[in-house]
C-alpha positions in Angstrom: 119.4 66.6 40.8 117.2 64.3 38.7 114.0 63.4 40.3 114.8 59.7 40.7 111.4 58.9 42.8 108.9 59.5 40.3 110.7 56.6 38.0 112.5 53.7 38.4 116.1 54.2 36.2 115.2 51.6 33.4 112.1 54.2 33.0 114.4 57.0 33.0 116.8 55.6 30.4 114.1 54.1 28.4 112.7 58.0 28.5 116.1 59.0 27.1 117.1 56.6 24.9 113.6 57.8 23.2 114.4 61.3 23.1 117.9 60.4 21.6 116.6 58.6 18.4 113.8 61.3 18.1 116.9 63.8 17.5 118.4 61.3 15.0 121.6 61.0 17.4 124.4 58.4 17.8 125.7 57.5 21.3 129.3 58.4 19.8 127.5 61.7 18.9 126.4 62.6 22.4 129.7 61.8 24.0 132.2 63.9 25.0 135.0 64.8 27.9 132.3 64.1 30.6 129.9 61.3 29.1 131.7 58.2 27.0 128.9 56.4 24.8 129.0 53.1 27.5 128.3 55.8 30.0 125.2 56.9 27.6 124.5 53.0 27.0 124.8 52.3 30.7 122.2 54.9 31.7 119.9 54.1 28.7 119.5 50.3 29.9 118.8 51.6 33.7 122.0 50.3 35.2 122.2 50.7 39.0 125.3 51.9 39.2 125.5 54.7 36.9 126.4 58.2 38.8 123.1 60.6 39.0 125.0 63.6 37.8 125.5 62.0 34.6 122.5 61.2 34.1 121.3 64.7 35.0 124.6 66.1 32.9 123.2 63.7 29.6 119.4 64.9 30.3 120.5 68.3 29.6 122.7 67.8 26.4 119.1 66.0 25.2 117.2 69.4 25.9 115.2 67.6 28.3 113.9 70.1 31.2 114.5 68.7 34.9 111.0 70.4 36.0 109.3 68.8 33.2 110.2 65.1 33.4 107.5 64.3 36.0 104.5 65.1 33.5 107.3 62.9 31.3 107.2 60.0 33.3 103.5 60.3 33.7 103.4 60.2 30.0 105.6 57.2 30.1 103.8 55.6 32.8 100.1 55.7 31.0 102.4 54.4 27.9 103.7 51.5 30.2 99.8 50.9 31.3 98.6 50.7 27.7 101.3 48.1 27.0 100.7 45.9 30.0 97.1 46.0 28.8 98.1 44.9 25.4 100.2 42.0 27.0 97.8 40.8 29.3 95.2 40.5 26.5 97.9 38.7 24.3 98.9 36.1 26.9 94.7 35.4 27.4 94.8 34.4 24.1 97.9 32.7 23.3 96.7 30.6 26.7 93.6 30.1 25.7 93.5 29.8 21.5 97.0 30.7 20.9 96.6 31.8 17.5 98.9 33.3 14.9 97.4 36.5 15.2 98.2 37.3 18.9 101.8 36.0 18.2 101.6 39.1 15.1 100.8 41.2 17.5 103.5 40.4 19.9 105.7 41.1 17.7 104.5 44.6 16.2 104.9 45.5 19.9 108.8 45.8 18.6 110.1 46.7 21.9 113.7 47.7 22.8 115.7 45.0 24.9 115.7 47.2 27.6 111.9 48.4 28.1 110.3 47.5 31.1 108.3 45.1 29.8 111.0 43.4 27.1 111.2 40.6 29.6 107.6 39.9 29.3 107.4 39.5 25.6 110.0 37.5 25.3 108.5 34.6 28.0 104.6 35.3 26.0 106.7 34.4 22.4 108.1 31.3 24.7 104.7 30.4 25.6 103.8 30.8 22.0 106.2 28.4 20.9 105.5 25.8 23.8 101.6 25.5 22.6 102.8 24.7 18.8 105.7 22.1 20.6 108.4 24.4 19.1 110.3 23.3 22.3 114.0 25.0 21.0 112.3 28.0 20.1 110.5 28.7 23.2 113.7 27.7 25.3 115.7 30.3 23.3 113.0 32.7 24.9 112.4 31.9 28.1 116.3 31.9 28.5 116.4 35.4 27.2 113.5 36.6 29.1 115.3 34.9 32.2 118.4 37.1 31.1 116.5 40.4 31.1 115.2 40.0 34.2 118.5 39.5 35.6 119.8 42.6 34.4 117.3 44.6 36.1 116.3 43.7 39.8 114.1 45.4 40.1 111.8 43.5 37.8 112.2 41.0 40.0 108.6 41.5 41.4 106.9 40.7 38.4 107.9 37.0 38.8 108.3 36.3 35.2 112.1 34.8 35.9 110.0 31.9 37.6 107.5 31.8 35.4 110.0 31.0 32.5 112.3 28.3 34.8 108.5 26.7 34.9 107.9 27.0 31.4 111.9 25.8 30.8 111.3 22.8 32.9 108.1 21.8 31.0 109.7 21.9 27.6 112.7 19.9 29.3 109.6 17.1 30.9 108.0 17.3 27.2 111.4 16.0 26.2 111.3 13.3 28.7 114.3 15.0 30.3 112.9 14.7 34.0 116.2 15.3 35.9 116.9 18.8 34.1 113.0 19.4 34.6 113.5 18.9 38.2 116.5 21.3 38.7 114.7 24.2 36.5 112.0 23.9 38.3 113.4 23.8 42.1 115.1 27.1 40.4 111.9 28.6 40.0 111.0 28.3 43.4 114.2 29.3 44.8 113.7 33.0 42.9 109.9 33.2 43.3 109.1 36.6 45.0 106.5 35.8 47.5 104.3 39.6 47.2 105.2 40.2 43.5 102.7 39.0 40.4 102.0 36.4 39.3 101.4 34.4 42.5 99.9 31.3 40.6 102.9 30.8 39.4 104.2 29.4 42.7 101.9 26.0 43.2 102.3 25.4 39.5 106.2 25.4 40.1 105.2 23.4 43.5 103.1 20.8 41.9 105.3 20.0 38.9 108.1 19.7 41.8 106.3 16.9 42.8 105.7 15.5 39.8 108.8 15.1 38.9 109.7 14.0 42.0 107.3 11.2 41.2 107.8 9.9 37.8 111.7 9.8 39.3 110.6 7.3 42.1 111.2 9.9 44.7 108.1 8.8 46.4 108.8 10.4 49.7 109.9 13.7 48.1 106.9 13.8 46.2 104.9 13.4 49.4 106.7 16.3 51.5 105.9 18.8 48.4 102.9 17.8 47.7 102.0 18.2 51.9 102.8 21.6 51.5 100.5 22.0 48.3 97.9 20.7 50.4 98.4 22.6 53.1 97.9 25.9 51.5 94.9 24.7 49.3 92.4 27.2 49.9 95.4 29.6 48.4 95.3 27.9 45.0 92.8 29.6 42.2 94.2 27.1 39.2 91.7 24.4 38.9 94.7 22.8 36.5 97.1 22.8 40.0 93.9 21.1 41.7 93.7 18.1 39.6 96.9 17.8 39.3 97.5 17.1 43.2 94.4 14.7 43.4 95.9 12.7 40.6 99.1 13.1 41.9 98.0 11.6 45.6 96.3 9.0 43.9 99.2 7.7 42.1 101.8 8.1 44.9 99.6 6.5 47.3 99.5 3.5 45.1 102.9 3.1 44.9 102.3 3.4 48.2 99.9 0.3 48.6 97.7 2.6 50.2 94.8 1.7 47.5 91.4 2.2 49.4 93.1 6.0 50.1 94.5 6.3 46.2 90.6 5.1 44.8 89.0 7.9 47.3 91.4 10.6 46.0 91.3 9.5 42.8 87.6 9.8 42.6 87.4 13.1 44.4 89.7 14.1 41.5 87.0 12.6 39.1 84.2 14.7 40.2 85.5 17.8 40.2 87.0 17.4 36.5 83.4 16.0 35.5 81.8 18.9 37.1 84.1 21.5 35.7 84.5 19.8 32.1 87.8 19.6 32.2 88.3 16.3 29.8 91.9 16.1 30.0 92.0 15.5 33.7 89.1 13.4 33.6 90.7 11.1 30.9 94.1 10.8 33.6 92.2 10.5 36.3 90.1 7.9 35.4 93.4 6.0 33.7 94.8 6.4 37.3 92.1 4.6 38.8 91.7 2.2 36.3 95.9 1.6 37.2 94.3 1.3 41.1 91.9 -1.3 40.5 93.9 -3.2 38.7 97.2 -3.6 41.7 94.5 -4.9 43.6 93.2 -7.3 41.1 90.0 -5.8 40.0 90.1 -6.0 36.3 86.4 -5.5 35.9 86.6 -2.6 37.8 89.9 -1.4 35.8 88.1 -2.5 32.5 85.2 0.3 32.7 87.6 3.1 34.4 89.9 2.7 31.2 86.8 2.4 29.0 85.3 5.9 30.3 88.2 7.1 29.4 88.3 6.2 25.8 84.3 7.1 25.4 85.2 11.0 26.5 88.7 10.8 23.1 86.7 12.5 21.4 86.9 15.5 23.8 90.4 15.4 23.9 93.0 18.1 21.8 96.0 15.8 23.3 95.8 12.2 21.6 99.2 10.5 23.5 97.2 11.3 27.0 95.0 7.8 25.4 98.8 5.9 25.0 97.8 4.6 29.1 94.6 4.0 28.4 94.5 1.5 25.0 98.1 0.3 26.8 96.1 -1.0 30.5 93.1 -1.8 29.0 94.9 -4.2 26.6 96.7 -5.7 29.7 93.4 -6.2 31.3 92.1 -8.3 28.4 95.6 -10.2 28.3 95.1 -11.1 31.7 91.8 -11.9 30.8 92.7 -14.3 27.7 90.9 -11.7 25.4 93.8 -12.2 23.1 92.7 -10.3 19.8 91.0 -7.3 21.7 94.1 -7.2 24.0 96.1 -7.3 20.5 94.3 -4.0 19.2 94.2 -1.8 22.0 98.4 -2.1 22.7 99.1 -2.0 19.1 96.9 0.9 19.4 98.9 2.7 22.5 102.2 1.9 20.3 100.7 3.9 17.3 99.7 6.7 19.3 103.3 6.4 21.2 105.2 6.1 17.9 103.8 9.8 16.7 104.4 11.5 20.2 107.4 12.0 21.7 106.6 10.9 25.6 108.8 8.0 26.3 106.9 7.9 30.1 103.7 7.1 28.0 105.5 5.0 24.7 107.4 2.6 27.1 104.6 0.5 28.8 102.8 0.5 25.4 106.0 -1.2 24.2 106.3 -3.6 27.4 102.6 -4.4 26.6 102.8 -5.4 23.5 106.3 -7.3 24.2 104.4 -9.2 27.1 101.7 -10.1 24.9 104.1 -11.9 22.1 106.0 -13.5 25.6 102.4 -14.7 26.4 101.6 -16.2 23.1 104.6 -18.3 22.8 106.8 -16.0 20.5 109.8 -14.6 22.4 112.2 -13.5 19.4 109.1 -11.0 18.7 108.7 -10.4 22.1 112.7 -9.3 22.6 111.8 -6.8 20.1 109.6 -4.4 21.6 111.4 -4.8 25.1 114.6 -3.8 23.7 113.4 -1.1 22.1 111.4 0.4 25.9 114.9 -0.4 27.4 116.6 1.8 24.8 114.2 3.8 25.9 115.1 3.7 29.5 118.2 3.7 28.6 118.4 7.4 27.0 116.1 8.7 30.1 117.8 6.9 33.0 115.1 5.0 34.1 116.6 2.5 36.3 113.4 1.1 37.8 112.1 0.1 34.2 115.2 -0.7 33.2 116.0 -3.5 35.6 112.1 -4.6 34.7 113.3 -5.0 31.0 116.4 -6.5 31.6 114.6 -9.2 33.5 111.9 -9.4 31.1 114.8 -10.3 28.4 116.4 -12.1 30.3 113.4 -14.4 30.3 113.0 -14.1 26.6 116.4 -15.3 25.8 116.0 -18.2 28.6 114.8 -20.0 25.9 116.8 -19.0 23.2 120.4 -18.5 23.6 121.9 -19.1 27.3 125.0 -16.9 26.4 122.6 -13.9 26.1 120.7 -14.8 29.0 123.8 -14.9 31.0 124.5 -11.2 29.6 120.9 -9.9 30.8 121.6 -11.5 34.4 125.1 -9.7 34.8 123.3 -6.2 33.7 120.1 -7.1 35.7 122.7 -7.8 38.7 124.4 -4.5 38.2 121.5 -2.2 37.6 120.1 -3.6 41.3 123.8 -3.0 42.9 122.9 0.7 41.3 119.5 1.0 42.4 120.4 -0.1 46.0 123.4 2.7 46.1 122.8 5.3 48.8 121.9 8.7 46.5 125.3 10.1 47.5 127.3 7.3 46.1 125.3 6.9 42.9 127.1 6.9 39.5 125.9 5.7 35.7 126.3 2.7 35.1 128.7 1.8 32.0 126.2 1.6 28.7 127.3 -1.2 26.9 
């Protein structure tokens, strides 16, 4: 019998598969009475359920020696090694520089669908796609790397399934599509293998959980998952995951109220993105606190967060993470009567929001600039920009905003036409009947 412990059977079929194309053969070629070609095709992808005699019976009719195919595998297995080294190199630099030259040699890898590692490539080529905002391309891969794995278990270990729901749910959250971001990613931690690879992957999936959970107004969700984050801390090597949760307890415990508990944490999150350099978390942090101070009516205070914020743009390779900060710093002037240099800084935030394509960010920049026209006497422009944030919420289901908008109109058209007003109460009055729906009993409400 074949030697099935020194291999795992997509190793052994991988092994023949090779030997078949070295010989120049056909599947129909090497079929016969006893083997059918989706017998040969079976045992070539490492298919659990193939009988071992056939594979034993087709290892023979390939001139392979039973006694030899240890030192085989071994040969395989240094092969495997070299590639893993290859891949792990390619995925340093498509996460750190992702260049066009990793991604060339990705691809001259050129390896068959069923190859231990075909899984892998095809999540790195996702990741590729994800850092140029190719978000249908690197879908199309993580799908198919998610596919792979699920044809062979036992790859199950190398926890690249969850890795791609994670990277799946991103591209969905870069698409403002927060629901289906949510449900990929609770995915991901359903099929997480706890003692395979990877194991990073797990409080990124756990962090964006609660994420999500937040920017859906699932505030006591959010809490419970990002408890658990907590309480396994010392576990977490990402510095990215760390920030995250201090930002992310920041802004929960401001919706909250909790606001001497969201500045601390918010600060905490400060320091260790100043000490570590890390200007993109700096630049949210500091936005989040600046958002703190100004619940509690400190604009001063909100004033210089935003304003370190905009000294470190420079710094920054993401321009839209600024839409909050021009957006809040504007409404601080508003509030201030600073009309022209609130007038900049939103029209600004909309610029900025106009190029990107991150409706969570766009949306208050819109609201901003449709509050200062409500402000300054001019509510025809005003109904402008707050329709188009509550097409906006509209598209993303954003009932919270979009009850804010519809009241927001409704004042707008208070002094214009009382027919329309009329028609903003009746929504306004039906998206709060919606909003106050037990989860269970929740349905869209009829766009009209």
């Amino acid at each position: 019998m074949i030697p099935l412990k020194y291999a795992n059977l997509a190793q052994i079929g991988e092994l023949l598969r090779k030997k078949r194309k070295e010989l120049g053969l056909r599947l129909e070629d090497l079929a016969d009475e006893q083997i059918s070609p989706s017998t040969i095709s079976n045992i070539e992808r490492g298919m659990p359920h193939v009988n071992s005699e056939k594979v034993n019976y087709l290892s023979n009719k390939l001139g392979i020696n039973l006694d030899e195919l240890p030192e085989l595998l071994d040969e395989e297995k240094q092969k495997l090694r070299e590639i893993k080294l290859k891949l792990t190199y390619i995925e340093n630099v498509i996460d750190l520089v992702s260049n066009e030259k990793c991604f060339a040699n990705l691809k001259r890898l050129n390896l068959p669908h069923n190859h231990l590692y075909a899984s892998t490539v095809q999540y790195l080529k996702g990741k590729y796609y994800m850092n140029k905002q190719k978000w249908n391309k690197a879908q199309n891969h993580f799908l198919e790397a998610i596919r792979l794995e699920d044809q062979s278990p036992e790859l199950n270990k190398s926890n690249i399934k969850a890795a791609s729901l994670n990277e799946l749910a991103r591209a969905y959250y870069f698409e403002n599509r927060l629901e289906e971001a949510l449900e990929y990613t609770e995915d991901g931690i359903k099929c997480f293998v706890e003692n395979g690879e990877r194991k990073y992957v797990k409080y990124i999936l756990l962090v964006s959980k609660a994420v999500y959970l937040e920017k859906l107004d699932r505030i006591d969700e959010a809490q419970s998952t990002l408890q658990m984050l907590w309480e396994e801390r010392e576990e977490i090597a990402s510095l990215e995951v760390i920030l995250n949760m201090y930002e992310l307890k920041a802004a929960i415990l401001k919706k909250l109220k909790s606001f001497d508990e969201a500045i601390r944490a918010a600060k905490e999150g400060i320091d260790i993105a100043r000490i570590n350099k890390v200007h993109n978390r700096s630049v949210e942090l500091l936005i989040t606190l600046g958002g703190i101070y100004m619940e509690t009516g400190d604009l001063e205070a909100a004033e210089k967060s935003f304003v370190a914020a905009l000294c470190i743009k420079e710094k920054l390779d993401k321009e839209y993470l600024l839409i909050p900060a021009y957006t809040q710093i504007g409404m601080v002037y508003l509030e201030q009567n600073k009309l022209e240099e609130a007038l900049e800084h939103i029209k600004e935030a909309v610029k900025i929001g106009e190029k990107a394509n991150d409706a969570l960010r766009y949306s208050p920049a819109l609201i901003a600039l449709g509050d200062y026209h409500q402000k300054n006497g001019d509510p025809k422009e005003a109904i402008r920009y707050y329709q188009k944030a509550l097409d906006l919420a509209r598209k993303h289901m954003q009932g919270h905003q979009e009850r804010e908008l519809w009241f927001k109109l409704a004042q707008c058209w208070n002094q214009i036409d009382k027919n329309e007003f009329h028609r903003c109460m009746e929504r306004l009055f039906m998206i709060e009947v919606q909003l106050n729906k037990p989860k269970r009993e929740q349905i869209f409400i009829e766009r009209r």
